[in-house]
N, C-alpha and C positions, 0 to 999 in steps of 0.2 A: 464097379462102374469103370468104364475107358472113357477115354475123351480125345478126341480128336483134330486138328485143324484141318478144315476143308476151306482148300483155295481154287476160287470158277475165275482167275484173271481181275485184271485193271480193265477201269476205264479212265476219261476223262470226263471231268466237268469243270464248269466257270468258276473261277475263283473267287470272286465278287460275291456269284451264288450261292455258294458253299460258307461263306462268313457274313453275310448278310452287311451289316453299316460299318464293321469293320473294316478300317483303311487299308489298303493292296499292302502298305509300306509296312505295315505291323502283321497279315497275317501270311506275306511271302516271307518271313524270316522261318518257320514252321514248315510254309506250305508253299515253294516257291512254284512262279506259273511259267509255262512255258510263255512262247511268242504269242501266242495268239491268246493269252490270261487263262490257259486249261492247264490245270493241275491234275496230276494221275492219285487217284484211289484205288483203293481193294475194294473187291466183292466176296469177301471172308466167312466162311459160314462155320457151323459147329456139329459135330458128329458124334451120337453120345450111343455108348453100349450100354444099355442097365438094364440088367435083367434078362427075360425075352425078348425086349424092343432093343430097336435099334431106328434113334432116333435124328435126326436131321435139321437143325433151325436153317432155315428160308435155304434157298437154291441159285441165289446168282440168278445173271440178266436172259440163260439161253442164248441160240442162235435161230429161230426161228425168222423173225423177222426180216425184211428185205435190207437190202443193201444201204438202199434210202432212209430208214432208220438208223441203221448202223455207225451209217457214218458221222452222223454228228457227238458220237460218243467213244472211238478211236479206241476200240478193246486192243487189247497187247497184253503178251505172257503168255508162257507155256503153259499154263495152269488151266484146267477145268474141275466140273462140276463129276462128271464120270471119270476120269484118270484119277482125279484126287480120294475120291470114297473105294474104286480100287486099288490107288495106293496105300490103302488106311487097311487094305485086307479083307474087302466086300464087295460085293457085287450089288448093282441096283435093287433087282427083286428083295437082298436083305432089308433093306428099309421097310421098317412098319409102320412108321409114322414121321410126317414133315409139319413141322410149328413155323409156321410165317408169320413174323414180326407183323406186317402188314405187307399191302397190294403194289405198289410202288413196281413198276418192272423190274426196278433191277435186285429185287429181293426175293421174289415169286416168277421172273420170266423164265427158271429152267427148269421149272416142274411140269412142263408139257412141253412136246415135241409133235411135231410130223409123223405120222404112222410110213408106213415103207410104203404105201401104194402115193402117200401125198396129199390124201384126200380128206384125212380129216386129224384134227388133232386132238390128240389123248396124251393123259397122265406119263410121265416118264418112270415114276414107280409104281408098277404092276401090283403089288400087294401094299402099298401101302393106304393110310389116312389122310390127310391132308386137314390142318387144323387152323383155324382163326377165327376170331373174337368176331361174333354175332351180328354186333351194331355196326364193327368195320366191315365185315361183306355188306352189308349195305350201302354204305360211307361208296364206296371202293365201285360195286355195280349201277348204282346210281350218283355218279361224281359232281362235284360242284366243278366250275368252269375253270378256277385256278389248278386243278390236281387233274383234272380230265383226261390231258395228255399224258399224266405217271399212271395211269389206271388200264390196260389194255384189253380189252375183253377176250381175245382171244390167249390170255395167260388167264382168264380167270373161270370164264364160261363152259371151256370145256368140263374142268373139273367138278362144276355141277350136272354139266351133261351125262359124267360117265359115272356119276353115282360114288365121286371123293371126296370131297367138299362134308368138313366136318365144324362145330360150331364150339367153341370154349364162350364159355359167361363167368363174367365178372363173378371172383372168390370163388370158382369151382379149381378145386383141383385133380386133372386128371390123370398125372404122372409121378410117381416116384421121384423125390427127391428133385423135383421141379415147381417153383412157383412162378409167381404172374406178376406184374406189375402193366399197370394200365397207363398210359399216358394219352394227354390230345394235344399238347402243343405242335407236333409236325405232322399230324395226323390223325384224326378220330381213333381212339381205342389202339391204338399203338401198341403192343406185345413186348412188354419187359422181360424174359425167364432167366429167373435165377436158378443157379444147381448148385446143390451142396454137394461138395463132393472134398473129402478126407479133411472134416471140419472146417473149410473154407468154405466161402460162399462165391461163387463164378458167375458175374452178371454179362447177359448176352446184352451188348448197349445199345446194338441197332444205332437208330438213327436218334437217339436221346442224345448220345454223344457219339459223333461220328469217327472222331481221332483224339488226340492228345492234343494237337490245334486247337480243338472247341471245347477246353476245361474253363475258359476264363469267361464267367457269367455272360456278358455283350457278345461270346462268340457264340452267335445263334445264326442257323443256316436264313439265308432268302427261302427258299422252297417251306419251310414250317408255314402253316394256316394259321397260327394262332401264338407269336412268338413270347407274348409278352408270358404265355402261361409255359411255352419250352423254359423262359428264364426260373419261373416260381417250383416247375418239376426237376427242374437240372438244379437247383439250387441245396432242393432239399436229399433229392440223392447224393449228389455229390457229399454234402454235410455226413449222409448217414455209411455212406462207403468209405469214408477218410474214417470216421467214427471205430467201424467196424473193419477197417482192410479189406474192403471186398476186393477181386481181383475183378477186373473191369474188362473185357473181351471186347476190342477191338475190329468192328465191323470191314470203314472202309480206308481204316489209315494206312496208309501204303508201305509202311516199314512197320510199325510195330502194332506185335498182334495183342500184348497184356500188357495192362500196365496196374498201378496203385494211387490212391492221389493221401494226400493229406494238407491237413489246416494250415497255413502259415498266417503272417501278420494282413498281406494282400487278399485274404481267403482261401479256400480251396485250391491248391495246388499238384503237379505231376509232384510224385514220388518217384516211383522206378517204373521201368520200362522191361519185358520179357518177353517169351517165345509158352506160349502153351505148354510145350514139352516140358521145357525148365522145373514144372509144377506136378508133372504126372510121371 
């Protein structure tokens, strides 16, 4: 097994947003905001060889959408989605399969593109899968009113258009040396995958934990549906990753891609902080 860090660029989002009743003065020492209270994130994704697959968690935000979209989320960085997986020593068509945390744009918006005539949008990986939990395509195609806007149909609809669109159920495993963890606090059926890989265990944290900012229980995002149960899911992983060392894979913290946590007298705490590579 290889593993990879794939980076598709920053964006911005509100800072408030992003810490939920946490005060600006406690969560800009971590996560300081610009003028206007936007803080830069990553859109961090994970690139796994094992075996004959060649695997991909979620894809970043794309550039399909207009201008008018765009702007309220101020992408910056050299960094993509395609430069990065052929920086990794692959070409698009190698991908056999992409695992989407969940629907959220900026996790699933660069697995479809614009065909070259403009007219219609298809899959950006030609031979691959395209994988997510059951109950969240539903969640996700028929949206409640608060998530409606992170849900975009034209990142999700094509993919059942052109016959990608593949469904993981709860306790199925369908990958080597990859498990599942379900979560609903910021999202119905939210996609935990764990990898074991050289007796460690590598948790892709998504938006469970978005940085090293949100280890401290109360730092629960605004955007979660249902925070009170992000605190009861984050509580208990975090307990069981200090427990066991898991290395914790950093979605969209903007400096650090790995880190560790462990217990102290305060609870759950940052242990260290690394680079993917560091480990492989």
């Amino acid at each position: 097994m290889q593993l990879f860090t794939i980076n598709t660029g920053f964006f911005k989002l509100d800072g408030g947003a992003m810490f939920g009743v946490v005060p600006k003065s406690i969560w800009s020492r971590t996560n300081p905001a610009d003028e206007n209270n936007l803080c830069t994130w990553a859109m961090r994704c994970l690139l796994i060889e094992n075996n004959e697959k060649l695997i991909l968690i979620d894809n970043g935000i794309g550039n399909k959408q207009p201008d008018s979209f765009f702007k309220h989320f101020y992408l910056h960085g050299q960094d993509s989605l395609a430069k990065s997986i052929h920086a990794a020593g692959y070409s698009l068509g190698d991908i056999t399969d992409n695992i989407l945390t969940h629907l959220h744009f900026d996790h699933c918006g660069g697995g479809t593109v614009y065909n070259a005539a403009k007219d219609d949008i298809v899959p950006l990986f030609d031979n691959a899968n395209y994988w997510v939990h059951s109950h969240h395509w539903q969640w996700a195609t028929q949206p409640n009113a608060r998530e409606k806007a992170s849900f975009l149909a034209e990142n999700l609809l094509p993919l059942q258009k052109h016959e990608k669109i593949n469904f993981i159920e709860t306790n199925e495993n369908r990958f080597d040396a990859i498990n599942f963890l379900y979560v609903d606090g910021h999202t119905d059926k939210q996609t935990i995958p764990f990898i074991t890989y050289k007796n460690r265990t590598i948790v892709f944290a998504a938006d469970l934990l978005p940085s090293v900012g949100h280890i401290p229980l109360p730092y629960v995002m605004g955007y979660d549906t249902r925070p009170l149960i992000t605190m009861i899911e984050k509580e208990k992983f975090l307990l069981e990753a200090a427990e066991n060392n898991y290395i914790i894979f950093l979605q969209h913290d903007p400096i650090n891609e790995c880190c560790t946590v462990q217990q102290t007298d305060k609870g759950v705490r940052l242990k260290e902080t690394f680079r993917l590579a560091d480990i492989i």
